[in-house]
N, C-alpha and C positions, 0 to 999 in steps of 0.2 A: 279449421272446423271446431265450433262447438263442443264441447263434453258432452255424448249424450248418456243421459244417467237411467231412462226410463227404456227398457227393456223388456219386449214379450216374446217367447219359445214357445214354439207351437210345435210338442209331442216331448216327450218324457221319454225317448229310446236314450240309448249315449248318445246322437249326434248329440240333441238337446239339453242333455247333464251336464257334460263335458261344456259346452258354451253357456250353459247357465253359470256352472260352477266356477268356470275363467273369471267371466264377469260381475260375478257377484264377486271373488276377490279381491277385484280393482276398484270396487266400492259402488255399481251400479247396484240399483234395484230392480231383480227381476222379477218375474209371473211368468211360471212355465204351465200352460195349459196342457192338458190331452183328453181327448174324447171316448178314451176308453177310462174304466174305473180302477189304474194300476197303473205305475211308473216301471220303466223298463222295455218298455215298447216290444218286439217282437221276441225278445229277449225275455220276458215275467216267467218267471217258476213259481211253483208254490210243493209245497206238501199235502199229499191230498187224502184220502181217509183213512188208509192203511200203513202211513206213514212213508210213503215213498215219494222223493222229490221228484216233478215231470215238469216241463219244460213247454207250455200252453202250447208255443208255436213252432214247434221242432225241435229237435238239439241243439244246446247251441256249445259250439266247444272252439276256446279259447286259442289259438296260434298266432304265434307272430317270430320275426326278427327284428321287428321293431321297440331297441331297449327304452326310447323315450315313451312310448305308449305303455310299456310292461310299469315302467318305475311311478310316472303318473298314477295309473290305474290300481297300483301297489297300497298308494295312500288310502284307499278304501275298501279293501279287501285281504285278507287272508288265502293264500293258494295251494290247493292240494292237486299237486303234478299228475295228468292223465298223459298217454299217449296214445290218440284214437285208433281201434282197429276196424275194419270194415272185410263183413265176408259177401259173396255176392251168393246165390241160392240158385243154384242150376236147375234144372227140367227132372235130372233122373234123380234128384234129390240131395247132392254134393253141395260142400260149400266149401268155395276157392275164395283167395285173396284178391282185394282191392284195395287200391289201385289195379292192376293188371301186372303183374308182375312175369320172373321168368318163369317158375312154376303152373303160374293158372295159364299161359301160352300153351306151356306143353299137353295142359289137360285137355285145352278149348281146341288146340290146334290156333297155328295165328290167324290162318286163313279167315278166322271162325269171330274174331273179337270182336269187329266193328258189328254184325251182327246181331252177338249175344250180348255186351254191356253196355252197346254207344248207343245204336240205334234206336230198339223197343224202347230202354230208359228215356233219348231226349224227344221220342213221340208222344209219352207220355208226361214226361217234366216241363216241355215247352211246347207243343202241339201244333209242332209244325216235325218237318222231318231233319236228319242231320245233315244232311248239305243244306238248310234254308236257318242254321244257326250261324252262328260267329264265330271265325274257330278259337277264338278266347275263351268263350265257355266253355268248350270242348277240352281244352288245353290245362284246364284248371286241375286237372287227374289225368297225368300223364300215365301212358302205356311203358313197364320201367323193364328195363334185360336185367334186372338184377332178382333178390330175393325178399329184398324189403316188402316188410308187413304192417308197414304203418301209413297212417291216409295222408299224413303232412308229415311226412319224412324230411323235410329239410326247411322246418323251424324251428328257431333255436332255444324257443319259449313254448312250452305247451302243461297247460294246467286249469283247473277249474276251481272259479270262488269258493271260497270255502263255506261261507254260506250262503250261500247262492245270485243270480245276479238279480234279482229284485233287490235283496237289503245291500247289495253295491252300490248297483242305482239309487238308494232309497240314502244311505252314508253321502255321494257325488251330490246330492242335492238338500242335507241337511245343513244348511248356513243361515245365517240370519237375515241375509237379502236376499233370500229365494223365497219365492210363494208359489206352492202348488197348487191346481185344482184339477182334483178328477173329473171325468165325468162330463167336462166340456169341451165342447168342439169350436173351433175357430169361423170365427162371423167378419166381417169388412170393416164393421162397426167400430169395432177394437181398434182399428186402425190409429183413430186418429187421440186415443189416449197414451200411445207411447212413441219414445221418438226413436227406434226401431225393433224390427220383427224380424226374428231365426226362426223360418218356415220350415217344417218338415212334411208339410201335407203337398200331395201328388201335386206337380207344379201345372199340369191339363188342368186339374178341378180348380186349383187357384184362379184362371183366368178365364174358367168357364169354357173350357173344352173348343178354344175359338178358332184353333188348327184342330179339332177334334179331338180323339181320346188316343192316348198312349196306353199299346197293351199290355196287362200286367200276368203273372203265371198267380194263381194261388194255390193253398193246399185245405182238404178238408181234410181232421186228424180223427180218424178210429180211436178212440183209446177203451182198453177194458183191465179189471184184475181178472187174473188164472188161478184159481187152484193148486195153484201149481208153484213151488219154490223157485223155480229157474228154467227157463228154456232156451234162451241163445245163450253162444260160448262168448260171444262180444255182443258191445253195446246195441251193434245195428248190423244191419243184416238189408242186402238188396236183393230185387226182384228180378229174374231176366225176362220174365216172362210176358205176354200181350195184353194181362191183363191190365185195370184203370190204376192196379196199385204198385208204388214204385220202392217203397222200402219199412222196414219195422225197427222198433228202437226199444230196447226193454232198457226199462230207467233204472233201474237197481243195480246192469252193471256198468255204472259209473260213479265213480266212487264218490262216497257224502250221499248217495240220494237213496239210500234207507237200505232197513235189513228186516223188513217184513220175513219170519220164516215160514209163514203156509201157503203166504203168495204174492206172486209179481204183478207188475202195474206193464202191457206193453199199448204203444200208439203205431198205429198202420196209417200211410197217407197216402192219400188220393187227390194229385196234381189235379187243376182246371183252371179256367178260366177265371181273373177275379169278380167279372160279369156274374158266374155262377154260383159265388162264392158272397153274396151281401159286398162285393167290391172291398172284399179282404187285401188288400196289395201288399206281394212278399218280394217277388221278382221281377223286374223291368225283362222286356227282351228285346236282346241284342239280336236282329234277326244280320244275315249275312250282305243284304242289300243295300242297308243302313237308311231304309224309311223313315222307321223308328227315329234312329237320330236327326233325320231333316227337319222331322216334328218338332221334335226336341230343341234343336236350335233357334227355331224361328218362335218358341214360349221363351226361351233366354235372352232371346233379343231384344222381347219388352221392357221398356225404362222404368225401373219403381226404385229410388235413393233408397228408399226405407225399408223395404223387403230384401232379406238372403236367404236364400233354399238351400236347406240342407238335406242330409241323410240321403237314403235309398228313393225315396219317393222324390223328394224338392229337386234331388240330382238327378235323377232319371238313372240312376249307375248300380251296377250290383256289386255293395259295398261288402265286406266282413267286417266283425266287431273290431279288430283294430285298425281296419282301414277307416272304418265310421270317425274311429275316436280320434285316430290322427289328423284327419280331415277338419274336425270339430276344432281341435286344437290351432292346427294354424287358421281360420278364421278368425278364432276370437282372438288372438293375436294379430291377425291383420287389424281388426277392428279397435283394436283400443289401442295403437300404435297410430291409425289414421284418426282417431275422433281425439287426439293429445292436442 
């Protein structure tokens, strides 16, 4: 095979940095597109009036025990160590730990937990009920018999850019064969000016919905400043309750993202459909049947040499940021090993 040297990324999250910034090192020239006005994909932070760093599309908080992903990612940021805590906000107004530990058992009663933490939350976060999930999603925060107070207790890397993961992203793609452009969205057209394309856009819209549409969860985010210096004792804080909203995250206590003293910056979110949501897509669902995936299979199974789907959307898969970047990694490594 040919050298292919003309290369186009479509979306600016890490899948797409990470495979920009492989390929630009091995001397391609790429153009990474994204249709939003900012590189970092669902990942963008910014600093916003009151000097407090938030995080446009959730939290995003760093884990892994993957040291090749840590040391990579190391070249273009600086890391100040978090270790996330999460409390859950009972009914009579209590806040117990999460994960679910041996403590919050004894408060809830065990009887009591699939009830209070699993259920209302994945009616809410996936909108279907918890026996019609997968129980990998479910699995993801296990229920612990110990006393552990942390959300990723057993990884062995856990810390946040030190300035934040926009100028990460924004460092991962500063090279001399990378061209960015905000602000644009990917057209078919493009196609035939490069000789291949690292897709990250929803791999159904790619082909025109021809197995029809794969479901996505989205989130609309509350965000307000308080009056108020501080109100949670941790970052974030979950909801038990029936109503549409499923947890809050005051950004200041995470460390780097400001020391406003009259007042805090907090975002509330409210899971729905990405139907609902201007077709925001955050999360694929894995429902328990695995329709979703039949779907899924039979868009993969179409032949294009010139298209690779990456990320959350291209893959259809619900990735975390070092699973994204690892993932990115060994592609562009397959790929400029097979195009030698």
């Amino acid at each position: 095979m040919t050298e292919s040297n003309r290369i186009l990324v479509v979306g600016a999250g890490f899948s797409g940095a990470v495979i920009a910034r492989e390929l630009a090192d091995s001397g391609r020239q790429v153009l990474v597109i994204d249709k939003r006005d900012h590189v970092a994909g669902n990942a963008y932070d910014f600093t916003n009036e009151i000097g407090i760093r938030i995080h446009k599309y959730g939290p995003h908080l760093f884990h892994t025990s993957n040291q090749k992903v840590v040391d990579w990612l190391s070249t273009f940021t600086e890391w100040t160590p978090y270790q996330h805590k999460v409390k859950a906000l009972l009914g009579d107004g209590r806040l117990v730990t999460l994960p679910v530990n041996k403590e919050t058992t004894e408060i809830v009663g065990k009887e009591n937990v699939l009830d209070i933490f699993f259920r209302p939350y994945t009616k809410k976060m996936w909108g279907i009920e918890l026996e019609q999930i997968d129980r990998d999603i479910i699995n993801r925060v296990p229920i612990r018999d110990d006393m552990n107070e942390l959300y990723f207790p057993n990884d062995t890397f856990q810390a946040l850019p030190t300035n934040g993961y926009t100028r990460t992203v924004e460092n991962i793609l500063n090279h001399e064969n990378i061209e960015f452009r905000a602000s644009t969205a990917f057209d078919r057209s493009m196609e035939a000016g490069f000789d291949h394309i690292f897709n990250s856009m929803p791999i159904d819209e790619y082909f025109e919905y021809r197995f029809d549409r794969l479901p996505y969860r989205s989130i609309k985010f509350h965000t307000s400043n308080l009056p108020i210096p501080r109100v949670l004792p941790v970052a974030t804080v979950n909801f038990t309750h029936s109503e549409p909203y499923t947890r809050v995250t005051e950004w200041k206590n995470l460390p780097g993202h400001g020391l406003c003293a009259s007042h805090t910056t907090v975002t509330v979110e409210e899971p729905c459909s990405d139907i609902d949501n201007n077709f925001e897509r955050y999360y694929p669902v894995k429902d328990s049947d695995g329709r979703n995936l039949q779907t899924l299979q039979k868009y993969k199974a179409i032949e294009n040499p010139k298209m690779t789907f990456i990320g959350r959307c291209g893959l259809y898969a619900y990735l975390d940021m070092h699973q994204a970047i690892n993932s990115a990694l060994t592609v562009a490594a397959r790929f400029i090993e097979t195009a030698k």
